[in-house]
C-alpha positions as CSV (number, residue, x, y, z in Angstrom):
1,X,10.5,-21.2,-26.0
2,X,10.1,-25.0,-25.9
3,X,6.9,-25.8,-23.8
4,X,7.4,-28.9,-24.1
5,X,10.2,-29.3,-21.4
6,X,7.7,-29.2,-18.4
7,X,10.2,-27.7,-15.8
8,X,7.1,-26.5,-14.0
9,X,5.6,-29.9,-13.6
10,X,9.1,-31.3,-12.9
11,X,9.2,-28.8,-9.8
12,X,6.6,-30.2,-8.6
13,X,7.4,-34.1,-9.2
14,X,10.6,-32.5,-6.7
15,X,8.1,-31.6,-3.9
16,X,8.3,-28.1,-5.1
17,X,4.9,-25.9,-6.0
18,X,5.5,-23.4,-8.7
19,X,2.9,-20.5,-7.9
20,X,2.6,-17.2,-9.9
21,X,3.6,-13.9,-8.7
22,X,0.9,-11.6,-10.5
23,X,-2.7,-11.3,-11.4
24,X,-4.6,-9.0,-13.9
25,X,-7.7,-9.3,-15.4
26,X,-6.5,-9.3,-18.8
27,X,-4.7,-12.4,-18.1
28,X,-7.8,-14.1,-16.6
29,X,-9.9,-13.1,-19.2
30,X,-7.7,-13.5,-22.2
31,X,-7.2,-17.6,-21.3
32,X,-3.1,-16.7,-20.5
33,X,-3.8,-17.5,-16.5
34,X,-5.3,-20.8,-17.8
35,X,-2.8,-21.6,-19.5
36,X,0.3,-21.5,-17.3
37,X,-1.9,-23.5,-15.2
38,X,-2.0,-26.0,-17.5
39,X,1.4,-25.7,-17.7
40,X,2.1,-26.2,-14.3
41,X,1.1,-23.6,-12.1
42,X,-0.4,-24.6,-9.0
43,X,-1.4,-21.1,-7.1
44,X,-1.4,-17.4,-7.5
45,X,-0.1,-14.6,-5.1
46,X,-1.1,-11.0,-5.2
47,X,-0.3,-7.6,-3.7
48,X,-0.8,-4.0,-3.8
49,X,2.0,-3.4,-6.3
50,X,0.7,-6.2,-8.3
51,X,-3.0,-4.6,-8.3
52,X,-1.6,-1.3,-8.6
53,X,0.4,-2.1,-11.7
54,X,-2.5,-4.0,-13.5
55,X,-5.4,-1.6,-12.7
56,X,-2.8,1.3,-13.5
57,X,-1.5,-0.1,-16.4
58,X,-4.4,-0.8,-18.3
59,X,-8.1,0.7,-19.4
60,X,-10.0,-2.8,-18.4
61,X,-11.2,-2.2,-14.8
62,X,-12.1,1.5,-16.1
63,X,-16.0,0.6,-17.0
64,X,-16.1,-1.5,-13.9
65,X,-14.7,1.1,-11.8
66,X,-17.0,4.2,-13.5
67,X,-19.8,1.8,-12.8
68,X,-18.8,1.4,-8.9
69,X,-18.4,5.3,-8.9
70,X,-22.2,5.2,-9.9
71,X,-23.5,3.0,-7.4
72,X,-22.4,5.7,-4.4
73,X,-18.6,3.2,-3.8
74,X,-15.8,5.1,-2.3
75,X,-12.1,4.6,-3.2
76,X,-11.7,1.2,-0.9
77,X,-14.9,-0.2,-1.5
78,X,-13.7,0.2,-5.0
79,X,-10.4,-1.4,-4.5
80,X,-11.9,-4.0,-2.8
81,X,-14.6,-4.9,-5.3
82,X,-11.8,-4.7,-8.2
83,X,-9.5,-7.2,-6.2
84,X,-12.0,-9.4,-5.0
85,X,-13.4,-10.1,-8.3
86,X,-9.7,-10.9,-9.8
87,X,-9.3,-13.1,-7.0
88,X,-12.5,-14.9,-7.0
89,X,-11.9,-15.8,-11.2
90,X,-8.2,-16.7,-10.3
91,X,-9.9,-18.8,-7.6
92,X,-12.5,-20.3,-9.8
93,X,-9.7,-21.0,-12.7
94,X,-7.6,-22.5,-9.6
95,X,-10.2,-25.0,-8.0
96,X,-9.5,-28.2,-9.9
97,X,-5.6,-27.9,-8.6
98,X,-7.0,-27.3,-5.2
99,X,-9.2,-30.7,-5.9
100,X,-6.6,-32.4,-7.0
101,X,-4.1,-31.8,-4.6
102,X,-6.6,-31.4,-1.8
103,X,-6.1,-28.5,-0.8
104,X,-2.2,-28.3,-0.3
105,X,-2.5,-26.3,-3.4
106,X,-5.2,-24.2,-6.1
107,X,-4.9,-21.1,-3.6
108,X,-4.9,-17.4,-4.5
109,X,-3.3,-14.9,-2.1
110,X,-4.8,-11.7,-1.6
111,X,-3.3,-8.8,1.0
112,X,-5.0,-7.0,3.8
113,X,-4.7,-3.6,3.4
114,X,-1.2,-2.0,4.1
115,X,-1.8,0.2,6.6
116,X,-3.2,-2.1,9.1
117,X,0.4,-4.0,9.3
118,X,0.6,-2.4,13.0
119,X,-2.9,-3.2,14.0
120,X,-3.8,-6.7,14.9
121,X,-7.7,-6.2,15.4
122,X,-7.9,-4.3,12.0
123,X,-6.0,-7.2,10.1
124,X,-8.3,-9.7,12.2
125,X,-11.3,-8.2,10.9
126,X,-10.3,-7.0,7.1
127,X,-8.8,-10.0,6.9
128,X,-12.7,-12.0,7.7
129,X,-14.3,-9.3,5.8
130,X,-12.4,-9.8,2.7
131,X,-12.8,-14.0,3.0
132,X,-16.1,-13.8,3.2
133,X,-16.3,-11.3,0.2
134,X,-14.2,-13.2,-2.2
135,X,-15.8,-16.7,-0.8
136,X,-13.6,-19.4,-2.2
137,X,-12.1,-21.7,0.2
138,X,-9.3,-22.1,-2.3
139,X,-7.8,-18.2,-0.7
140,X,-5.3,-17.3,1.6
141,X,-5.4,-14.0,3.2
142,X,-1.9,-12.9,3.1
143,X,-0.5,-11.1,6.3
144,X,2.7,-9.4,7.2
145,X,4.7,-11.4,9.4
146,X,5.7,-8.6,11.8
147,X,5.8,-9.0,15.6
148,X,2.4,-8.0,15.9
149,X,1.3,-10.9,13.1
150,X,1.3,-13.7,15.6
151,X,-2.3,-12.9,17.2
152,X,-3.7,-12.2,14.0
153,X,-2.1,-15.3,12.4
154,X,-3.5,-17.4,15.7
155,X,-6.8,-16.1,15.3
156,X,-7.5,-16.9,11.5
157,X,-6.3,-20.2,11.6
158,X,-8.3,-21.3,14.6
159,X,-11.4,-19.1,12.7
160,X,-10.5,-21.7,9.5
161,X,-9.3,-19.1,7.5
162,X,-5.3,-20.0,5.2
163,X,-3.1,-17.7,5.8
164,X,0.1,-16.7,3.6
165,X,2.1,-14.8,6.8
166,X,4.3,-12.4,3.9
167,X,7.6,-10.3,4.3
168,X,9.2,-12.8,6.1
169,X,13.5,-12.4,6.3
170,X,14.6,-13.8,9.2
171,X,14.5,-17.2,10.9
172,X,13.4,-15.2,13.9
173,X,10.4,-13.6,12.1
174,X,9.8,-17.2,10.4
175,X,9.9,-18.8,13.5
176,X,6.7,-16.2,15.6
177,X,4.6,-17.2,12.2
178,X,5.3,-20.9,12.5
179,X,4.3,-21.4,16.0
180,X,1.3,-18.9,15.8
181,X,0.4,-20.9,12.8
182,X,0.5,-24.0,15.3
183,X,-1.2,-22.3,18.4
184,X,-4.1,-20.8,15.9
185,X,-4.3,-25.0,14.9
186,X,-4.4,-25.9,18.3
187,X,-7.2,-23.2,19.5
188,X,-9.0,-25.0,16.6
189,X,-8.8,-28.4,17.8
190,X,-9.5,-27.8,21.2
191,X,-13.2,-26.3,19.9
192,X,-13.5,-29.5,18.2
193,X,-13.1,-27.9,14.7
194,X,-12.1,-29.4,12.1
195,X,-8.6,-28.8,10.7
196,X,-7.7,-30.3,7.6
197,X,-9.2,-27.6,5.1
198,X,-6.9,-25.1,6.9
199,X,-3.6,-24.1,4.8
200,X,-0.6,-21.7,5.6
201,X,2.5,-20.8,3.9
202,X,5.4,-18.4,5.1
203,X,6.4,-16.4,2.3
204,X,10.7,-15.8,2.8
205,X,12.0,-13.0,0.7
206,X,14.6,-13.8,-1.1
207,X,16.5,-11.0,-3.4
208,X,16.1,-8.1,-1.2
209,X,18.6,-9.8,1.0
210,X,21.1,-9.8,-1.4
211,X,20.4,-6.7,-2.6
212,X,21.1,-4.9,0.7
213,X,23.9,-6.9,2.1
214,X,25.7,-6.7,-1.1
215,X,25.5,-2.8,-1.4
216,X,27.1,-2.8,2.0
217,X,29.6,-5.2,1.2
218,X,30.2,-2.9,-1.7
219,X,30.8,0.1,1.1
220,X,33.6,-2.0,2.8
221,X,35.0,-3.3,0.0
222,X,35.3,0.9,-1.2
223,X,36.7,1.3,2.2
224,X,39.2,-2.0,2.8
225,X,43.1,-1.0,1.6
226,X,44.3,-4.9,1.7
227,X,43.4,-6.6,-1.8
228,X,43.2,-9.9,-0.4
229,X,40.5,-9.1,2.3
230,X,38.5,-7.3,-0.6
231,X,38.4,-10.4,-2.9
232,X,37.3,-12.3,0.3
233,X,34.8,-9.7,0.6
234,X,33.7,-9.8,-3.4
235,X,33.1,-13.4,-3.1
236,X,30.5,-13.3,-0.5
237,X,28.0,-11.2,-3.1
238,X,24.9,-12.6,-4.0
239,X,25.2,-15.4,-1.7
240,X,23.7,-15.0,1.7
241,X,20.0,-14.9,0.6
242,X,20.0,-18.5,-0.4
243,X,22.3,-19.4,2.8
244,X,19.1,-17.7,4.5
245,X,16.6,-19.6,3.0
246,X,18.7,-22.7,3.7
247,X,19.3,-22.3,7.2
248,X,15.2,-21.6,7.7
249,X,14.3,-24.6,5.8
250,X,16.2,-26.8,8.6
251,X,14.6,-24.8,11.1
252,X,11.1,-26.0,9.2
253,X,12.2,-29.5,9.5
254,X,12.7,-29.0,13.3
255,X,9.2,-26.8,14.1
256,X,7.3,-29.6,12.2
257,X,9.4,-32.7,12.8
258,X,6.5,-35.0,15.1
259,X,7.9,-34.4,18.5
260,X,6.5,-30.5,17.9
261,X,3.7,-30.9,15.2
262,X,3.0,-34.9,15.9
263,X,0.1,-34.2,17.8
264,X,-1.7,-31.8,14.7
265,X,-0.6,-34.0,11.9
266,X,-2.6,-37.2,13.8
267,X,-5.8,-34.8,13.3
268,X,-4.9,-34.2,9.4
269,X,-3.7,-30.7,10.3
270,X,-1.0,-29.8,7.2
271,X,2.8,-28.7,7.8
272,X,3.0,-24.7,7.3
273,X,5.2,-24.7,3.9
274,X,7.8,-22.2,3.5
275,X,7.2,-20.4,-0.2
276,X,10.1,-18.7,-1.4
277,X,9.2,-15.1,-2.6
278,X,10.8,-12.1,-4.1
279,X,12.4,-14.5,-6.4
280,X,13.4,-12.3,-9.5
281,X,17.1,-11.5,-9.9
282,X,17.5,-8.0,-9.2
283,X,21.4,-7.9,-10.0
284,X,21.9,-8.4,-13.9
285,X,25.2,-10.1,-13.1
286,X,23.5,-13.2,-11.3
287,X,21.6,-15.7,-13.4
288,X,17.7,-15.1,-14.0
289,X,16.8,-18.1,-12.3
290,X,19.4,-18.3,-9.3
291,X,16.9,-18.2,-6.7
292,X,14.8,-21.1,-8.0
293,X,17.5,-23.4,-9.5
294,X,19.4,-23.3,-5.9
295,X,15.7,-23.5,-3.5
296,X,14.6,-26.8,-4.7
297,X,13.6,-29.0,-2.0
298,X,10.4,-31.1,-0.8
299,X,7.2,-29.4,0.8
300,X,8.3,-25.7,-0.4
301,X,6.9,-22.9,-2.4
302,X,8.0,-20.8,-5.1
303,X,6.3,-17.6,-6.2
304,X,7.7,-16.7,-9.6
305,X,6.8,-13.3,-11.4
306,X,6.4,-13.8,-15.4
307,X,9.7,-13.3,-16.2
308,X,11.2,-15.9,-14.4
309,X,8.3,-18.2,-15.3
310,X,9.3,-17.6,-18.8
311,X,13.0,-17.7,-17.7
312,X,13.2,-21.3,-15.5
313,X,10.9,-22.7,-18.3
314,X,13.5,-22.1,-21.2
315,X,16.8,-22.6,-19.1
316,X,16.2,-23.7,-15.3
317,X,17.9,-26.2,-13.7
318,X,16.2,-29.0,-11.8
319,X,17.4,-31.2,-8.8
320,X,17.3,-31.1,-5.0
321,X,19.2,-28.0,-4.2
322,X,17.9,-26.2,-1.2
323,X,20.1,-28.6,1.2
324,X,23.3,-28.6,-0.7
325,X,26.1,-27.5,1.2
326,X,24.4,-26.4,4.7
327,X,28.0,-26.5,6.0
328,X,28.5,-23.3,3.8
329,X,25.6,-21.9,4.4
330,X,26.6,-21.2,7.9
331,X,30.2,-20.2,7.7
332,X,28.6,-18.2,5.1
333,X,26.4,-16.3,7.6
334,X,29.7,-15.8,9.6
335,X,31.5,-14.6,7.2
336,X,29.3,-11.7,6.6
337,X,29.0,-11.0,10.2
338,X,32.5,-10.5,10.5
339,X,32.2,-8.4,7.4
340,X,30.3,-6.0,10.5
341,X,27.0,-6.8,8.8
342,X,24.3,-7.7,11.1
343,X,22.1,-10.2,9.3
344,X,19.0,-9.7,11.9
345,X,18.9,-5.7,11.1
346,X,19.3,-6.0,7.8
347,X,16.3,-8.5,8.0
348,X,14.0,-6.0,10.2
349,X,15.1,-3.2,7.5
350,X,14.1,-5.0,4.3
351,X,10.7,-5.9,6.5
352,X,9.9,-2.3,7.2
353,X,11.1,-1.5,3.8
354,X,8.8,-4.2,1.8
355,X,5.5,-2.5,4.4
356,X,6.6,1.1,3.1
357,X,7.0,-0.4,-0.4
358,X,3.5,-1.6,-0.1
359,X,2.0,1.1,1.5
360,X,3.2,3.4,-1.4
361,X,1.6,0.8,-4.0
362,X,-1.6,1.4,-2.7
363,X,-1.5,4.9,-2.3
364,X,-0.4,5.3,-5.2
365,X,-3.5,2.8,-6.6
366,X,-6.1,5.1,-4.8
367,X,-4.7,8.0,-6.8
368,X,-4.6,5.9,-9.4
369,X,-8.6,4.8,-9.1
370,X,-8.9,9.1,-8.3
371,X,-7.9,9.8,-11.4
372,X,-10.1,7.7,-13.6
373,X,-13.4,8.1,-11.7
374,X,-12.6,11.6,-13.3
């Protein structure tokens, strides 16, 4: 691979900030970390599966962890110590981005604990707990944007603390995060706070969506008899994700065009950008960088797991892309609710899926960390 090309810093001469989808301590340690950041990399994200696949993957946290045992730790103090201190290093390896750019960028993500999706005041007060642990300014505590994430959202922002609101699929779910994000700003201001060190992205999955609506395409396609409705059908795979993520980017332009945000921005308070997540291909068919060549656009995110790192720096395409075609994007939309496919349940679905998913990563870590303690 030619790392000379700079696709990476290219993204981000587009208005685009290339962030990495996975942390490990092997990669912190070993210098690799460092060097995609010199490379380009302007911010990390984490989660449960993440953790669970670097701390179960590997023998490095095991000393650390025997050592925790020793000091009287249970199983989520453990966790929490192991994730903190990966987070802190990423932060520390992060802060001259977060200098540079100040503070629009440098951040590491780090989850509250799964099980307290449903729980407001217990994602409130992991989510302060586990700032104040890490202490970097240069984190976001990632919540899940489900319709109980607005209070908690509100009530980090106006405490100062970035927020990355995750498992976002809908405009309607993006839309409860922006304007939380806005009132939690707001609160802020009105105690005479200040507001410009405070950061928030909404994280948009992306290949889930076509995942699902193309396996139920694939059920009426099975089922339709005429051969002309089933090539119309066939031709709408692996499509409607990225007519998604267009259709809420213009509904970003809207919630933070001046008549709605003008009042924030005069105080220095920053736009909420969306970051596109859940960005690898899933379906071998599509190409390994379709959901970063086709979401290029300014102020905007992309989370990239190594592969496609590795992927969009060998063969990506660069350009503005995200508002190509926004004509298409909606007959699109259209066209797959005619189809009988209701784009708003498949959106709650993949939500509740993605909290399941998660929820199973980090029961599945506990065992994990169960296991070595011995």
């Amino acid at each position: 691979m030619n790392h000379n090309t700079g696709r990476l810093r290219q993204l981000h001469h587009l208005g685009q900030s290339p962030w990495y989808d996975n942390i490990d301590r092997r990669l912190i340690d070993g210098g690799e970390l460092k060097g995609l950041i010199d490379r380009g990399i302007m911010g990390v994200t984490s989660n449960p599966s993440i953790f669970e696949k670097s701390i179960g993957s590997s023998d490095v946290y095991d000393e650390k962890i025997r050592r925790l045992k020793a000091a009287g730790k249970d199983l989520y103090a453990i966790y929490d110590e192991l994730t903190a201190d990966d987070v802190r290093d990423a932060a520390g390896l992060l802060m001259g981005v977060y200098e540079k750019t100040r503070g629009a960028d440098g951040y590491v993500s780090i989850e509250v604990l799964p099980e307290y999706a449903h729980d407001s005041y217990k994602t409130i007060e992991y989510a302060r707990y586990i700032y104040d642990k890490v202490g970097r300014k240069n984190i976001m505590i990632k919540v899940p944007g489900t319709g109980l994430s607005p209070e908690a959202i509100r009530a980090l922002i106006a405490d100062g603390i970035s927020v990355n609101v995750t498992l976002i699929f809908s405009q309607e779910q993006y839309e409860l995060a922006s304007q939380a994000y806005q009132d939690g700003l707001r609160d802020r201001m009105r105690r005479g706070e200040d507001i410009q060190h405070v950061s928030s992205v909404a994280s948009i999955f992306v290949s889930r969506i076509d995942t699902k609506v193309d396996g139920l395409l694939d059920v009426f396609i099975g089922r339709e008899m005429d051969l002309e409705k089933k090539a119309a059908m066939e031709s709408l795979k692996g499509k409607i994700a990225i007519a998604n993520c267009k259709l809420i980017y213009q509904r970003f332009k809207q919630l933070f065009a001046d008549d709605r945000f003008g009042d924030i921005k005069a105080k220095g308070g920053r736009i909420q950008r969306p970051l596109w997540a859940s960005t690898s291909t899933k379906n071998p068919a599509y190409s390994d960088c379709l959901y970063v060549d086709n979401l290029i656009g300014h102020d905007t995110v992309n989370t990239l797991p190594h592969q496609t790192v590795l992927a969009y720096e060998d063969h990506g395409r660069l350009g503005f892309t995200l508002e190509d075609d926004l004509e298409g994007a909606v007959v699109l939309r259209a066209e797959i609710e005619q189809c009988g496919i209701n784009l708003d349940m498949v959106c709650r679905e993949a939500q509740n899926e993605g909290l399941k998913a998660f929820e199973n990563s980090f029961r599945s870590l506990l065992d994990t960390l169960k296991k070595k303690i011995g």
